[in-house]
MARKOLLO-968413 format. One line per field, with one value per residue (C-alpha): residue number from 1; residue in three letters; chain; x, y, z. Coordinates in nm, 4 decimals, always signed. Each point is the difference from the previous one (the first is absolute). Example, Ala and Ser with C-alpha at 12.3 -4.5 7.8 and 13.67 -1.06 7.14 Angstrom:
num <- [1|2]
residu <- [ALA|SER]
chaine <- [A|A]
east <- [+1.2300|+0.1370]
north <- [-0.4500|+0.3440]
up <- [+0.7800|-0.0660]
***
This chain:
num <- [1|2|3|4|5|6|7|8|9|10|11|12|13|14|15|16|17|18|19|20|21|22|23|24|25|26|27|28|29|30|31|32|33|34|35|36|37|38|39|40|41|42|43|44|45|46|47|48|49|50|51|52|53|54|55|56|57|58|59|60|61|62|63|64|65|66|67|68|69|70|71|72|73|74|75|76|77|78|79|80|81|82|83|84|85|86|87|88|89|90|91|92|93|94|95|96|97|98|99|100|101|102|103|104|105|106|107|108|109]
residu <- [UNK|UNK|UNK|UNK|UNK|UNK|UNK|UNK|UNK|UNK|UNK|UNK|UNK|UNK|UNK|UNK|UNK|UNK|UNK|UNK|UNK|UNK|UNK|UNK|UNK|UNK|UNK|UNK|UNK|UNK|UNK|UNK|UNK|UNK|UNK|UNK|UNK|UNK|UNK|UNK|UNK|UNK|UNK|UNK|UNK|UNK|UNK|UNK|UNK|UNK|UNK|UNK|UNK|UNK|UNK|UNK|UNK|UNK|UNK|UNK|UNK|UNK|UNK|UNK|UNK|UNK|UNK|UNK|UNK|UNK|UNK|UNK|UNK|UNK|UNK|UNK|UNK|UNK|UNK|UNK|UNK|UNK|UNK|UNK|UNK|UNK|UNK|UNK|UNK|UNK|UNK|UNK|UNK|UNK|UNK|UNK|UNK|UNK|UNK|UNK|UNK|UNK|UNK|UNK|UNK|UNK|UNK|UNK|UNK]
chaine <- [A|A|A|A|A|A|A|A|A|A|A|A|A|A|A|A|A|A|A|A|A|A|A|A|A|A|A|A|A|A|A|A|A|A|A|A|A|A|A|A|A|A|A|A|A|A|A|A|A|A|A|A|A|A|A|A|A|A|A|A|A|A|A|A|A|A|A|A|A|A|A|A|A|A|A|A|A|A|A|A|A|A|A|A|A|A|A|A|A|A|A|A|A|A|A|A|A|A|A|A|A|A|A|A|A|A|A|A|A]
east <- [+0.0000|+0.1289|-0.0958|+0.0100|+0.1732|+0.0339|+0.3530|+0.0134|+0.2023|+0.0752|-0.0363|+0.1311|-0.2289|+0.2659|+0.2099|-0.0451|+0.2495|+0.2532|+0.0256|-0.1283|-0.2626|-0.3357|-0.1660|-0.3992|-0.1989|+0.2203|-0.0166|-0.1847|+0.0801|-0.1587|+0.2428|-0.1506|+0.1350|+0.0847|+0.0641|+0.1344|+0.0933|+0.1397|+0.3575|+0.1674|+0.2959|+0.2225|+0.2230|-0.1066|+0.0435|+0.3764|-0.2246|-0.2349|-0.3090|-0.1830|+0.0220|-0.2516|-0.1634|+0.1452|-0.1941|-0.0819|+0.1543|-0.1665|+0.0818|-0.1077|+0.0488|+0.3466|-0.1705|-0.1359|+0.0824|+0.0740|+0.2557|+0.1630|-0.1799|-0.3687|-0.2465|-0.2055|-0.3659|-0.1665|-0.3367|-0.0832|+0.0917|+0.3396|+0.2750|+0.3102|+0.3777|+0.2396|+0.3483|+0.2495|+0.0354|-0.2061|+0.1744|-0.0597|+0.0636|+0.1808|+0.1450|+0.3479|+0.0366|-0.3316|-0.0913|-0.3480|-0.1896|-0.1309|-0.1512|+0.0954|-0.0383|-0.0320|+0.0022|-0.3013|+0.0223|-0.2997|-0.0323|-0.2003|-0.0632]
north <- [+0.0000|+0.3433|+0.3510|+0.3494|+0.2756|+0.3679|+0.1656|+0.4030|+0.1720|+0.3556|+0.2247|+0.3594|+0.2979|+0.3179|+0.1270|+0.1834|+0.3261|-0.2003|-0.1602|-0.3516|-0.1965|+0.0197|-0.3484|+0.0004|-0.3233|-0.3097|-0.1789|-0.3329|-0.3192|-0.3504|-0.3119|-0.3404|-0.3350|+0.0940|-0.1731|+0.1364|-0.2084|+0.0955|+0.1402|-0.2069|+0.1163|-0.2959|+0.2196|-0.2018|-0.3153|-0.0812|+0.0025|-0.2468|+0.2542|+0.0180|+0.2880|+0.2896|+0.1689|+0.2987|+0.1177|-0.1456|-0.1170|+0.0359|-0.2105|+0.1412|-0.0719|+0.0601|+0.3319|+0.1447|+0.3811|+0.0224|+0.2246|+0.1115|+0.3702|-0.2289|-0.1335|-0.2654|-0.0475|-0.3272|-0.0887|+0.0351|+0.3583|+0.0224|+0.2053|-0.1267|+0.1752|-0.1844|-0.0940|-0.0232|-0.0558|-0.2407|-0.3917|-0.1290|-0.3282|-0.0937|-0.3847|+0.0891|-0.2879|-0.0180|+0.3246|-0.0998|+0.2879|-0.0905|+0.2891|+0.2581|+0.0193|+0.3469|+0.0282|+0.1917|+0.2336|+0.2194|+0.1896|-0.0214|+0.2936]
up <- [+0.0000|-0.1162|+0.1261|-0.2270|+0.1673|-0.0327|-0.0424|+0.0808|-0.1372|+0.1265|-0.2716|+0.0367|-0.0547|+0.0394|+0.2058|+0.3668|+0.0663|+0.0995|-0.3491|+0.1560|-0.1610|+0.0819|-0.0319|-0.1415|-0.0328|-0.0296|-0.3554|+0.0445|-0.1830|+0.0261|+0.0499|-0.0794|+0.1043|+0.3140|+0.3194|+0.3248|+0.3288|+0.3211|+0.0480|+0.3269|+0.2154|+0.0779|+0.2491|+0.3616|-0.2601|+0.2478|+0.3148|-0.1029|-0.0821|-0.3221|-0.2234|+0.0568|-0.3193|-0.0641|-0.3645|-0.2998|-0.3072|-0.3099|-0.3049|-0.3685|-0.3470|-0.1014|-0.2702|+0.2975|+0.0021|+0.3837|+0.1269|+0.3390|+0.0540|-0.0984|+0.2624|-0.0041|+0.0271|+0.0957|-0.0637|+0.3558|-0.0155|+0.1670|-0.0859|+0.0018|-0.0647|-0.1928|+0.2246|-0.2213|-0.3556|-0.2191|-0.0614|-0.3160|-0.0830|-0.3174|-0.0136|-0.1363|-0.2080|-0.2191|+0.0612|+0.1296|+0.1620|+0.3446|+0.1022|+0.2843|+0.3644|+0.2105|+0.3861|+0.1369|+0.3124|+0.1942|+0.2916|+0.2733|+0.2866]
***
């Protein structure tokens, strides 16, 4: 089972006085073929504790158009920031296209 989610994209609208961008509506774009699974933390792992979730990894088609200013909408409605950049997985030797995986963060508070 897939899910479809929604990359923003923060599109600049101008410039304040300081010469910084002012950001309007974010540019929305659909991603099919989706699936997204819970990000552990495997740090207590020595002391005998399992690993604590700690965000989310999402895993897309390799074409998807994600970069590392985006954010992520689920279909539940969350918003999620992109930590670090996007993976994509290329086999090196046939040059099969696996897709890409991105780790999701949010805030709570």
């Amino acid at each position: 089972m897939t899910i479809t989610v929604t990359r923003l994209r923060p599109v600049a609208s101008g410039t304040d006085d300081y010469n910084a961008p002012i950001f309007g509506a974010p540019a929305e774009l659909d991603i099919e073929g989706c699936g997204i699974a819970p990000r552990m933390s495997d740090e207590d792992s020595a002391n005998s504790r399992q690993g604590v979730p700690i965000g989310w990894d999402l895993y897309a088609p390799h074409s998807a158009d994600i970069e590392p200013t985006d954010r992520i909408r689920t279909p539940d409605g969350t918003v999620y920031d992109i930590d670090g950049e996007p993976a994509v997985w290329t086999h090196m030797m046939t040059g099969w296209r696996a897709g890409q995986v991105v780790a999701l963060k949010t805030y709570e508070g």
